[in-house]
C-alpha positions as CSV (number, residue, x, y, z in Angstrom):
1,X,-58.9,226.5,88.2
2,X,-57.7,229.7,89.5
3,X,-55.2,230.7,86.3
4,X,-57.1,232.6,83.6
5,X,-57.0,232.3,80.1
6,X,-53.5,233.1,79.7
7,X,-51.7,230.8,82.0
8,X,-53.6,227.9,81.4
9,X,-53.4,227.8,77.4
10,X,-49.7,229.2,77.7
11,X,-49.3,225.8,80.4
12,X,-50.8,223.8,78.5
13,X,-48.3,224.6,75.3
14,X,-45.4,224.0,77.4
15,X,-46.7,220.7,78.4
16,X,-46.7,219.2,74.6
17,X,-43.2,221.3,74.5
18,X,-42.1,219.4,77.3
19,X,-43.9,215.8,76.0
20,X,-42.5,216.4,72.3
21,X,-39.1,217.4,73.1
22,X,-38.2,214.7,76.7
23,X,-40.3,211.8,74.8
24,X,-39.4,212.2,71.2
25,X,-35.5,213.6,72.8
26,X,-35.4,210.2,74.6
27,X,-35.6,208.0,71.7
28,X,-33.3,210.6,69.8
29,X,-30.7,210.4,72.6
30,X,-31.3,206.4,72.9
31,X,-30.3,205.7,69.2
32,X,-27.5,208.1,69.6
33,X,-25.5,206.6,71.7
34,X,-26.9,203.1,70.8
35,X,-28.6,202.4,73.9
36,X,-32.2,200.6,74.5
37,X,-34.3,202.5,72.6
38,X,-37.9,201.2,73.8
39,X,-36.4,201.2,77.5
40,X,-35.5,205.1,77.1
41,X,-39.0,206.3,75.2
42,X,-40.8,204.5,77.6
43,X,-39.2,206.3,80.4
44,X,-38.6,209.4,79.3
45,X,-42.6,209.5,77.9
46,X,-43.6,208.1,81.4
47,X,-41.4,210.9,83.4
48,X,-42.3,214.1,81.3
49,X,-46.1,213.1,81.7
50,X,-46.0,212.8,85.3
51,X,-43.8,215.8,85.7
52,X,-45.2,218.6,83.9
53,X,-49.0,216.9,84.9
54,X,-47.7,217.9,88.6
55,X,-46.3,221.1,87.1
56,X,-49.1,222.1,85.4
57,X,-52.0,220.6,87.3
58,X,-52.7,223.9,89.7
59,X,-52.4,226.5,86.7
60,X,-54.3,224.3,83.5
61,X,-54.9,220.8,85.2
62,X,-52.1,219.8,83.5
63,X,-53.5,217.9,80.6
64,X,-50.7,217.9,78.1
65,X,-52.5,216.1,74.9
66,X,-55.7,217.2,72.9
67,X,-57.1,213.5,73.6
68,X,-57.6,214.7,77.6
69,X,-58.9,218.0,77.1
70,X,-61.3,216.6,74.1
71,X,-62.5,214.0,77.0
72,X,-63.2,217.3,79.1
73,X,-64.9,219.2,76.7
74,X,-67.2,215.9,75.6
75,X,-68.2,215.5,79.7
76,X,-68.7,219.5,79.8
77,X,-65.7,219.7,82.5
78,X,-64.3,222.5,80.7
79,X,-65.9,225.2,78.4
80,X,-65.7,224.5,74.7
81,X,-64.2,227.8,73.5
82,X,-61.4,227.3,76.3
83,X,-60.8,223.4,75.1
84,X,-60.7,224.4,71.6
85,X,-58.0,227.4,72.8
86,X,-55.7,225.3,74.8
87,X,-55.6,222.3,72.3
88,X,-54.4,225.4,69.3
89,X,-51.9,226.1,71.8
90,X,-50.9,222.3,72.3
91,X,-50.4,221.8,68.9
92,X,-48.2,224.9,68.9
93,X,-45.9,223.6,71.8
94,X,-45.7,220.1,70.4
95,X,-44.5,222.1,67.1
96,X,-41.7,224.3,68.7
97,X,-40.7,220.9,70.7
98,X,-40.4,219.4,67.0
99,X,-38.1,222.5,65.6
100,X,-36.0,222.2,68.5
101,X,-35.3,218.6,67.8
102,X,-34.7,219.5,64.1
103,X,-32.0,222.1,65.3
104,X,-30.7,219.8,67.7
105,X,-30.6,216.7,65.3
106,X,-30.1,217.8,61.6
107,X,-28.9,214.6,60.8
108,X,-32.2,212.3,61.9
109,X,-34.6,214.3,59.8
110,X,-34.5,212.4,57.0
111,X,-32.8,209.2,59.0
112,X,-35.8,206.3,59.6
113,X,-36.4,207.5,62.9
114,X,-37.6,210.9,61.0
115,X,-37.3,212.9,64.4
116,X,-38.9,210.4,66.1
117,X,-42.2,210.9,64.6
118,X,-44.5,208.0,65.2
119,X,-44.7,205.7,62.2
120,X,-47.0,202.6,62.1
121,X,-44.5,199.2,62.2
122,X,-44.6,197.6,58.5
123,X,-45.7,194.4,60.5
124,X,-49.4,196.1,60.9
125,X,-51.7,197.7,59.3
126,X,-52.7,201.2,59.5
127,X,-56.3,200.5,60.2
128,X,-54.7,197.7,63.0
129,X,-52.2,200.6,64.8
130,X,-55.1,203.3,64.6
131,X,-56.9,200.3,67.3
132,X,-53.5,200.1,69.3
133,X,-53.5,203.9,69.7
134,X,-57.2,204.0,70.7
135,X,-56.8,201.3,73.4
136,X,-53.6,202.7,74.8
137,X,-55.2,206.0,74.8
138,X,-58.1,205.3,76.1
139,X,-56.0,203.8,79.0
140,X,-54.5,206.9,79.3
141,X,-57.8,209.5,79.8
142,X,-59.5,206.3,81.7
143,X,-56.9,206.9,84.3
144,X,-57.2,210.4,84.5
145,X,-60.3,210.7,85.2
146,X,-60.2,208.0,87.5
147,X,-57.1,209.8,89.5
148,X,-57.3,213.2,88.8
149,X,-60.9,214.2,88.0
150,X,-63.0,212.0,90.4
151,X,-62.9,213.5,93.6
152,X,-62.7,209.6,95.1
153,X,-59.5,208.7,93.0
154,X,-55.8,209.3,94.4
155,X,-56.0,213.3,94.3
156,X,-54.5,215.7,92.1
157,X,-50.9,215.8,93.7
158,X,-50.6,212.0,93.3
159,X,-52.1,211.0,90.6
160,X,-50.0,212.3,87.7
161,X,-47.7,209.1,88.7
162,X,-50.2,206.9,87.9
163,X,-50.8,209.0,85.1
164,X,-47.1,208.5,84.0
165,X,-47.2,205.3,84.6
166,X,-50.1,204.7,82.2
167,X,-48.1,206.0,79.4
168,X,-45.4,204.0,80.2
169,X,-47.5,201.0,80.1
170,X,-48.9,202.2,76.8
171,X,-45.2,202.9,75.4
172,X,-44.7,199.0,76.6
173,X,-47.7,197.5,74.7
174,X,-47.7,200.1,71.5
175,X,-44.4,201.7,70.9
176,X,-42.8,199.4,68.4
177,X,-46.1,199.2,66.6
178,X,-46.8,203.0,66.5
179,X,-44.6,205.0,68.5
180,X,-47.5,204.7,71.1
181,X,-48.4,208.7,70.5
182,X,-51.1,208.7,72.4
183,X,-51.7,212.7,71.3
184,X,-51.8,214.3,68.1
185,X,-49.8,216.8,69.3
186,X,-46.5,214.0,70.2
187,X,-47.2,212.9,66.3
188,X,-47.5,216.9,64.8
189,X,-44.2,218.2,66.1
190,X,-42.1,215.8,64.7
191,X,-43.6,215.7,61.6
192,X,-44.0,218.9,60.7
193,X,-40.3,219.2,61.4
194,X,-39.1,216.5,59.5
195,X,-41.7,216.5,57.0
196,X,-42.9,212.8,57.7
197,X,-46.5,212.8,57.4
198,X,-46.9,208.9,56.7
199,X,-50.4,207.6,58.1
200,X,-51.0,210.5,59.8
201,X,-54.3,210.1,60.1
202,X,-53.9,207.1,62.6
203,X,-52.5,209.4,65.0
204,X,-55.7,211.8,65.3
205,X,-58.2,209.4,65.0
206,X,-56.7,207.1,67.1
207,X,-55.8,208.9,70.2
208,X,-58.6,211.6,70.1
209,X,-61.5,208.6,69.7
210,X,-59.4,206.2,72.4
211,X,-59.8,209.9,74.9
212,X,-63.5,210.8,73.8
213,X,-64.6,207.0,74.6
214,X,-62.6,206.9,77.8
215,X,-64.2,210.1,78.8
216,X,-67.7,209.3,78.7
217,X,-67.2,205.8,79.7
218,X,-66.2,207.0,83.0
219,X,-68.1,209.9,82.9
220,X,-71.8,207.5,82.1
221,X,-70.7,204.2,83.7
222,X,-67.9,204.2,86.7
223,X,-69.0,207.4,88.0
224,X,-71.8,207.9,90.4
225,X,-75.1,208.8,89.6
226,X,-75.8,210.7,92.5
227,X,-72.1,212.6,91.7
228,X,-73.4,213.3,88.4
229,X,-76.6,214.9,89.6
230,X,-74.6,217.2,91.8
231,X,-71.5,217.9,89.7
């Protein structure tokens, strides 16, 4: 990547801006006007990722949640001090995205939706959605490394649509279980803003451990050896 330190950390905190305020906004907007809620978050989750991934992918690589850039740091695609940087600086996006919504929706921040912070569905139990968010994550990173880090996957223009579609999937499978976070940093905006911190726990282990397995699953077993040796 060309960017320096700057423009890739700053990127990278507009991206969980963007992913807090469009995915956590959709299901704000949905129940507002009484529409489909699961439809719109599954969308509007599936859209952001795949436009700010395009967005961002030639200044930061467009990673957006801590679970991707974890998964870089673990395969050593990306130095550890500059991980560490950019995921501070998505947590700080994802936070200003949660304020915003908190200005914008006074009214839902003590509602049930809570801002739209991911909550774990009373028909499950912690430990059981802490195992959705790890598969649907590890979805998530599988694919981009298959699409946008292997140099034989779709490329980097295209594959943030698979990439969006992958979340969209996982929003499909998890979202009335968890919220389908996939990212610390889509939980920690809303709930610092509305003060929710229910199970919060499920939503750093979860998609953080679903990324770091994802990573070096592809990294150690799809992946070529002979790419390895020269990568």
């Amino acid at each position: 990547m060309e960017a320096g330190w700057g423009k890739k950390v700053l990127g990278e905190g507009l991206g969980a801006f963007a992913l807090v305020v469009v995915g956590a906004g959709s299901v704000l907007a949905a129940s507002t006007a009484g529409s489909d809620v699961l439809l719109y978050a599954t969308l509007g989750h599936a859209f952001v990722i795949a436009v700010m991934a395009t967005a961002l992918g030639p200044i930061s690589g467009g990673q957006i949640t801590p679970a991707v850039t974890l998964g870089l740091i673990a395969t050593r695609r990306i130095k550890a001090d500059l991980g560490v940087a950019i995921i501070i600086f998505q947590l700080i996006g994802s936070i200003v995205g949660g304020v915003l919504l908190w200005w914008l929706y006074p009214s839902e921040v003590s509602s049930g939706l809570r801002l739209a912070t991911p909550a774990v569905n009373s028909s499950i139990t912690p430990l059981q959605a802490m195992v959705v968010e790890i598969v649907i994550t590890f979805f998530l990173v599988f694919v981009v490394f298959a699409t946008a880090i292997d140099a034989r996957g779709a490329g980097k223009t295209l594959a943030a649509f698979p990439i969006g579609f992958t979340v969209g999937i996982g929003w499909f499978f998890g979202g009335a279980l968890t919220g389908a976070a996939m990212s610390p940093g889509r939980w920690i905006g809303p709930a610092v803003a509305s003060g929710f911190y229910d199970n919060g726990w499920v939503y750093w282990i979860g998609p953080l451990l679903g990324g770091l397995i994802a990573a070096l699953v592809y990294e150690y077993v799809f992946k070529p050896q002979a790419a390895l040796k020269s990568a």
